[in-house]
C-alpha atoms as one frame of an Amber mdcrd trajectory, in Angstrom:
protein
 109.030  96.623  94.733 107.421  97.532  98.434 108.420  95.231 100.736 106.806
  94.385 104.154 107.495  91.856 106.589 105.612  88.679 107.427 101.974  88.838
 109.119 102.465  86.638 112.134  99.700  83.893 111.555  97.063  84.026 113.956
  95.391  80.458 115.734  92.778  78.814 113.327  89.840  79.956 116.214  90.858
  83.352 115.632  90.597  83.272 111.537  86.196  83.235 111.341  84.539  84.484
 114.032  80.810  85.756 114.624  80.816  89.769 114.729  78.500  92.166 116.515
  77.890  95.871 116.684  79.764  96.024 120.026  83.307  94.329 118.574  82.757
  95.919 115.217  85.514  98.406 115.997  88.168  96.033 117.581  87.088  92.708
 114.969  87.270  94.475 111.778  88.780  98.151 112.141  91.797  97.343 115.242
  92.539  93.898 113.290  92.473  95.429 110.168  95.609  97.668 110.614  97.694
  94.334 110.610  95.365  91.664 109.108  93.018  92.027 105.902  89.636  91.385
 107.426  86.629  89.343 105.682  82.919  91.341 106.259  80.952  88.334 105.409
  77.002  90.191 105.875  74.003  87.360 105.858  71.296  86.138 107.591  69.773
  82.949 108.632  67.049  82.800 106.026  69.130  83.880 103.335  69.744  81.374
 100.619  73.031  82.422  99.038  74.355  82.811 101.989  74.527  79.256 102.952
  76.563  78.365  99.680  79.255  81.597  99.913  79.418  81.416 103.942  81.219
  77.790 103.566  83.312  78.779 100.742  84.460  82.254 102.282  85.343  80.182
 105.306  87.356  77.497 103.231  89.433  80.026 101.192  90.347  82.337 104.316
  91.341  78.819 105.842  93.885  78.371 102.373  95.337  81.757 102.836  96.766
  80.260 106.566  96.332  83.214 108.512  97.062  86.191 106.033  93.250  87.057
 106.357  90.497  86.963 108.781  86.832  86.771 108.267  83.948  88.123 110.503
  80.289  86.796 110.108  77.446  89.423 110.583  74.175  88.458 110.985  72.174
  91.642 109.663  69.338  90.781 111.748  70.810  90.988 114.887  73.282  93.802
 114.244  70.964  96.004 112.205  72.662  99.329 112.751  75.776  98.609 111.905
  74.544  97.147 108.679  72.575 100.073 108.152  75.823 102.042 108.567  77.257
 100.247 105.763  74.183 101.032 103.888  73.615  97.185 103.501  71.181  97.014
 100.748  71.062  92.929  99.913  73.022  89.663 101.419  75.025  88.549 100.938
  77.068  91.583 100.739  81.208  91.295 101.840  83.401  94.089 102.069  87.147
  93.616 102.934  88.590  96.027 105.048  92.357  97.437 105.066  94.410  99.266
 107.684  90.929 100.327 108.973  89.133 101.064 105.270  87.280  99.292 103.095
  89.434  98.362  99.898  87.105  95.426  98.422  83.705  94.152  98.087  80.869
  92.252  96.484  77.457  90.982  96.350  75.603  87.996  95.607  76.920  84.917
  95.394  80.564  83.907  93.792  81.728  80.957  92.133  84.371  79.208  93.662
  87.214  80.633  91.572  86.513  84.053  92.121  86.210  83.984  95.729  89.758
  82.336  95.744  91.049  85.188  93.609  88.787  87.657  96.056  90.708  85.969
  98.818  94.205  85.831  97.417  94.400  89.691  96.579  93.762  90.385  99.940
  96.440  88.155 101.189  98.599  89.795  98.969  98.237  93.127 100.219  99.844
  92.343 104.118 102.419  89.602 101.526 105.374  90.047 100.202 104.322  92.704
  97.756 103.648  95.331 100.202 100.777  97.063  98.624  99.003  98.309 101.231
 102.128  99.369 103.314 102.664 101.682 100.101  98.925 102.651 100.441  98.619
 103.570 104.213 101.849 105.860 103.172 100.898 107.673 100.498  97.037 108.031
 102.556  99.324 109.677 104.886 101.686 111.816 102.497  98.078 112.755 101.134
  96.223 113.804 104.438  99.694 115.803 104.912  99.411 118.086 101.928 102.133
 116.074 100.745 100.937 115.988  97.054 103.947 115.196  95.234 104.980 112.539
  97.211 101.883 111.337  96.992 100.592 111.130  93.445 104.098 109.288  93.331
 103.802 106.942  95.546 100.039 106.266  94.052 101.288 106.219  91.117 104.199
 103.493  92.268 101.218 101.311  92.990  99.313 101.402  90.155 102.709 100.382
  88.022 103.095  97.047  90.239  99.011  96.776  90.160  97.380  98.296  87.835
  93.649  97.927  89.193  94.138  98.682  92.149  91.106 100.741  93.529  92.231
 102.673  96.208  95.422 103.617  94.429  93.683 104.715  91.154  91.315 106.814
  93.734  94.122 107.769  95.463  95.395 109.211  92.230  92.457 111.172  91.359
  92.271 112.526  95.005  95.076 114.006  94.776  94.435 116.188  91.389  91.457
 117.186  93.555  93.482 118.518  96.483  95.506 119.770  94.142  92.531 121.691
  92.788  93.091 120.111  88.834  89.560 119.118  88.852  89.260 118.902  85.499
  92.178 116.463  85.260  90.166 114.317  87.980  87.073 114.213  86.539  88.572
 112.892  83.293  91.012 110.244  85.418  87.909 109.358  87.021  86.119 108.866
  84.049  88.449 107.013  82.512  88.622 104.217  85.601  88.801 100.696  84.549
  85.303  99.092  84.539  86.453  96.416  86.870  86.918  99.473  89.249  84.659
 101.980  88.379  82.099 101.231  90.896  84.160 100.076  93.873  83.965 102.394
  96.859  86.949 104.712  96.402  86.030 105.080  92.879  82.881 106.460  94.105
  84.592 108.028  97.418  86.836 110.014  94.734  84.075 111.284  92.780  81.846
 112.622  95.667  85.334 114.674  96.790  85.266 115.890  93.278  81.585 117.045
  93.426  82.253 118.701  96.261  85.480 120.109  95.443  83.002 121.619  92.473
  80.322 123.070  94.855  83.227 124.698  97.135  84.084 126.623  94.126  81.018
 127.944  93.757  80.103 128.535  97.297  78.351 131.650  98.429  79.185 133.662
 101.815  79.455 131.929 104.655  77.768 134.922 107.092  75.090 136.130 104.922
  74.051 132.856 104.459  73.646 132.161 107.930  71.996 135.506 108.352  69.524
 134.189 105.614  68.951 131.483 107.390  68.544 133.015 110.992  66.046 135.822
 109.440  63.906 132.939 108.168  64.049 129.113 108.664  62.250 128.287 106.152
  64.597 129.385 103.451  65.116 125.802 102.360  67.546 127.337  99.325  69.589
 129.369 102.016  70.340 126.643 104.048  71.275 124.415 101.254  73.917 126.695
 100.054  75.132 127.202 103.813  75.325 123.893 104.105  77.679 123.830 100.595
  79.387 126.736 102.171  80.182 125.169 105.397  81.716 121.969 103.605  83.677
 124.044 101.332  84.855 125.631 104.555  86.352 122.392 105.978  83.239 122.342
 108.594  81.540 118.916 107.402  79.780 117.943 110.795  78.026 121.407 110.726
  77.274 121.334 106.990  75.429 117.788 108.140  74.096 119.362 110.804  71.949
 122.006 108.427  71.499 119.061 105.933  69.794 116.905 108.297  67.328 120.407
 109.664  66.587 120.560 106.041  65.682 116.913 105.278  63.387 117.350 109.041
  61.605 120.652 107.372  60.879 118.992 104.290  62.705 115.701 102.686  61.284
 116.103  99.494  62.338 119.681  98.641  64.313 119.816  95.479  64.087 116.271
  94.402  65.525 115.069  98.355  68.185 117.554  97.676  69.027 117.358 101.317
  69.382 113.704 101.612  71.261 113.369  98.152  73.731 116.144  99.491  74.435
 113.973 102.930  75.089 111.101 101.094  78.136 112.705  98.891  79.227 114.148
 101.858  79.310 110.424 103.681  80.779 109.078 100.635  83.510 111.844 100.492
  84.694 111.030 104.470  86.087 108.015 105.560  83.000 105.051 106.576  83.998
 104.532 110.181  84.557 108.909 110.478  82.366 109.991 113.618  80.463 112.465
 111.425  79.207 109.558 108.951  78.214 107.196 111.604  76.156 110.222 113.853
  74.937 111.475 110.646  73.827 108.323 109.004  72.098 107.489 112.240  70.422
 110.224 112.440  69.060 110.306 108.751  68.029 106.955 109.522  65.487 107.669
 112.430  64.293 110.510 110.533  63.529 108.188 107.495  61.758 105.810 109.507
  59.738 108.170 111.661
């Protein structure tokens, strides 16, 4: 069993607070790395939202201080909802040690939001869970593979669906470069998992780890592009090459000329290929949030 120490219990005043854009970082991501953190997203006119707001409140109350809750109002923080690619309220993510490890939209029933509620509390509790995550995140990042996949797998035998540790999993066969084995751990997720954000995290890492193996020459494809701009298939596969190359920002960077040039070329090619390659990094990574901004003002143009 992972055992970690007791979360200190922070004042009531402290447990729901209103968020903004501007304390984003230090409300959800800096308290997260002790506290499990709430993302309650709504707005005033919303209907839903004025039955799960209460009841989100209540329940964080019950867990005395082993989670937090911030409120966003999506109307008046509309780029950092936008950079959570908010696409109805309510919509609540709960965020970990910095990532997002839960979420759901639409309104819950009063039972479920308790048991929403209590597996957070549980993970900064006495089972330890998420101590055991941030390691084997770490052991991962590392090249630590071994000790990883263990330590994943540890977590999966005390909870089985557990989403970032069954992702976890399957990230490492990528990085590992079993791709095959992956996909078919991937595809073989629990469905009560199969759609959470590091199941789908996982599987854009995959895809990619695919297109790297298939990536064409780095130069000449620059050279193609250089000799002509318009080349919207050279600068896709530099783009492909440049990710494969460990160079995300400038494979973004190429993405985002392409979507300018022409957005609809190849099906939106360009934006479907910035999207895996947000959903591959990490939500809060530099790269996401510059590129998802900037995809944005293109879009609405």
């Amino acid at each position: 069993m992972f055992g970690l120490g007791d979360v200190t219990a922070p004042v009531a005043d402290d447990l729901i607070k209103d968020g903004n854009e501007a304390g984003f970082m230090a409300d959800v991501i800096e308290a997260s790395q002790t506290v499990p953190v709430i993302v309650d997203f709504w707005a005033t006119w919303c209907g839903p939202c004025k039955t799960l707001g209460p009841a989100l409140e209540a329940a964080v109350r019950e867990a005395r201080g082993k989670v937090r809750m911030v409120k966003i109002d999506v109307d008046q923080n509309q780029m950092i909802a936008g950079q959570m690619r908010i696409q109805s309220i309510p919509t609540v993510y709960a965020f970990w040690q910095g990532q997002p490890v839960d979420g759901f939209q639409g309104a819950l029933p009063g039972s479920e939001i308790k048991k929403f509620v209590d597996k957070l509390a549980a993970l900064a509790g006495d089972g330890g869970l998420g101590e055991a995550l941030a390691a084997a995140e770490e052991m991962l990042e590392q090249g630590a593979l071994a000790d990883a996949t263990e330590t994943f797998a540890a977590i999966l035998g005390e909870e089985p669906g557990n989403a970032a540790a069954y992702a976890g999993l399957a990230r490492c066969h990528v990085a590992a470069g079993n791709l095959d084995q992956a996909g078919a751990f991937l595809k073989a997720a629990p469905a009560e998992i199969a759609g959470s954000k590091e199941i789908e995290a996982a599987l854009a890492q995959l895809e990619l780890a695919r297109q790297a193996e298939n990536a064409g020459p780095e130069a000449e494809l620059r050279a193609a592009v250089e000799a002509d701009p318009d080349n919207h298939q050279a600068r896709f596969d530099l783009a492909v090459a440049l990710n494969a190359a460990d160079k995300p920002e400038e494979a973004v960077e190429q993405l985002l000329e392409l979507f300018r040039r022409d957005r609809e070329w190849n099906d939106g090619a360009a934006k479907a290929q910035l999207f895996t390659i947000f959903d591959a990094l990490k939500p809060q990574d530099p790269i996401v949030l510059k590129g998802r901004r900037r995809l944005s003002s293109m879009i609405f143009l």
